[in-house]
C-alpha positions in Angstrom: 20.7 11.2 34.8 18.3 12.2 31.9 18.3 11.0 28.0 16.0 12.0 25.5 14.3 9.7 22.8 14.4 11.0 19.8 12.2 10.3 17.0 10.5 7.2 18.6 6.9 8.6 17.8 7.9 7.7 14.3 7.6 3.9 14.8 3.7 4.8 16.1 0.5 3.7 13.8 -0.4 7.2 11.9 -3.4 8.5 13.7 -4.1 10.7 10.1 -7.4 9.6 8.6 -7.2 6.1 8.3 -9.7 3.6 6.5 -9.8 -0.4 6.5 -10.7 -1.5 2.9 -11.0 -5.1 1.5 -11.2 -6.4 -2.1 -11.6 -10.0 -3.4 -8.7 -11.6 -5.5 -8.8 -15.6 -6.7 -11.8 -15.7 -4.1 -9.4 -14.1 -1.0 -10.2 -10.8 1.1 -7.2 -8.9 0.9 -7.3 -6.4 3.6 -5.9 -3.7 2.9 -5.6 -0.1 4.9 -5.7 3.6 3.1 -4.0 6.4 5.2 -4.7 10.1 3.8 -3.0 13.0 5.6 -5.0 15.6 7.3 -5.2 19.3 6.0 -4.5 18.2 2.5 -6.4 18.9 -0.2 -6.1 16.4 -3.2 -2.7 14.0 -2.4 -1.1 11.9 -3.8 -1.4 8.0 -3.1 1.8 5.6 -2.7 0.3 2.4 -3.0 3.1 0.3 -1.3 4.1 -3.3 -3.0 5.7 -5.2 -1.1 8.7 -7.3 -1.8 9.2 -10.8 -1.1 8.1 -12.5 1.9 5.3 -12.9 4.7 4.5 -9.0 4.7 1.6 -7.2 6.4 0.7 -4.0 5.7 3.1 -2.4 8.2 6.2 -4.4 7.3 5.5 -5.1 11.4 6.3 -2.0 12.2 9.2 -1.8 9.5 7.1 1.0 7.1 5.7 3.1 9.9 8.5 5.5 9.8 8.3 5.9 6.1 4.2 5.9 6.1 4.4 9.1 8.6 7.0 10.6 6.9 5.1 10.8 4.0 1.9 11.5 5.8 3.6 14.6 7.3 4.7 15.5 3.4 0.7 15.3 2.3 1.3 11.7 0.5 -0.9 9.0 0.9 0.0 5.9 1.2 -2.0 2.8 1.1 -1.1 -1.1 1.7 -2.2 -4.4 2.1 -1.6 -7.6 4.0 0.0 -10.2 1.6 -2.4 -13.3 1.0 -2.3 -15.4 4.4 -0.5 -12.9 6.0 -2.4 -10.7 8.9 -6.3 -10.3 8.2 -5.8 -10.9 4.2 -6.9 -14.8 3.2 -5.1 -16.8 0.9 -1.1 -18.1 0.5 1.2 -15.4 -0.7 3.6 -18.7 -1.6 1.2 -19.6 -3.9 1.4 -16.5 -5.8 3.6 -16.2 -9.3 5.0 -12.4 -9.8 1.8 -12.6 -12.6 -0.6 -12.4 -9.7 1.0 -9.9 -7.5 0.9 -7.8 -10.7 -2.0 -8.4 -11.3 -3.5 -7.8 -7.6 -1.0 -4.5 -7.5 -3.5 -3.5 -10.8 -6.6 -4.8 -9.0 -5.5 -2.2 -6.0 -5.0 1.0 -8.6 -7.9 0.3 -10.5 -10.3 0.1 -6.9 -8.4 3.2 -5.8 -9.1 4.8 -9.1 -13.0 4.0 -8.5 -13.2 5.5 -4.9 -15.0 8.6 -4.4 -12.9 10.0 -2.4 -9.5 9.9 -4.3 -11.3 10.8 -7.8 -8.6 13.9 -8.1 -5.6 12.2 -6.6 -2.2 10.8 -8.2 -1.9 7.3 -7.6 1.3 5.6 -8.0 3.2 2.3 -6.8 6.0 2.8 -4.2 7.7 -0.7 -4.1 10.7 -2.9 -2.4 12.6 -5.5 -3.3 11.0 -7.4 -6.1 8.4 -4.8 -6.8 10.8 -3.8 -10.5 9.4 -7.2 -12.1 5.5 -6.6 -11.1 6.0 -3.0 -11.9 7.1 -4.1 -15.6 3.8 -6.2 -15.8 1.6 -3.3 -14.7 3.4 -0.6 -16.7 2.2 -3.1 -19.5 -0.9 -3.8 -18.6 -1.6 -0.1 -17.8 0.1 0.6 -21.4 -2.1 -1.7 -23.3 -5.6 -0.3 -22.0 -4.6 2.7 -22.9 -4.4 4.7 -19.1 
């Protein structure tokens, strides 16, 4: 008796290049990870914000489907821990939809700055309540003028 299993490797961590970042935000490290597929010159970057709840950067496992899939399409992606969730210090209770916009800015403007993605597209790819911090940062964004 045999069986096969089919499409498990799509629940593995994405052995693509893979870099641990951190930033500060109200005096927490957020710990964040950027995943960039190989053999890809210049690609885009879905900066995943996450809905509500105690999220890591994996969704525990949840987005590692969707992360390789869009690995394997030449898409970055690139997502945090919430505040006091995984490595990232901090309360995500604490925060208002104000300050996860606000961090979700704080992430687009320090992957603007890198080096390394100075050519790339970098957009938000979001869940659940991601529409009213995208509204905040589509006016933030708006107002500078980017």
């Amino acid at each position: 008796m045999g069986f096969a299993i089919w499409g498990l490797s799509n629940f593995e961590k994405p052995k693509q290049n893979v870099s641990l970042h951190n930033i500060i935000f109200n005096n927490d490290t957020i710990t964040e990870t950027l995943m960039l597929p190989n053999k890809c010159d210049n690609p885009a970057v879905a900066v995943f914000v996450h809905g509500d709840g105690p999220q890591n950067r994996w969704l525990s496992g949840g987005y590692r489907p969707l992360i390789n899939s869009l690995l394997s399409d030449c898409i970055g992606v690139f997502s945090w821990d919430k505040p006091g969730v995984g490595n990232s210090g901090g309360n995500w209770l604490k925060q208002t939809m104000d300050d996860r916009a606000i961090l979700a800015n704080a992430v687009l403007v320090y992957l603007s700055a890198l080096t390394e993605l100075s050519n790339n597209r970098i957009g938000y790819l979001g869940f659940s309540q991601t529409n009213r911090v995208g509204n905040y940062v589509a006016c933030a964004i708006s107002l500078r003028g980017n």
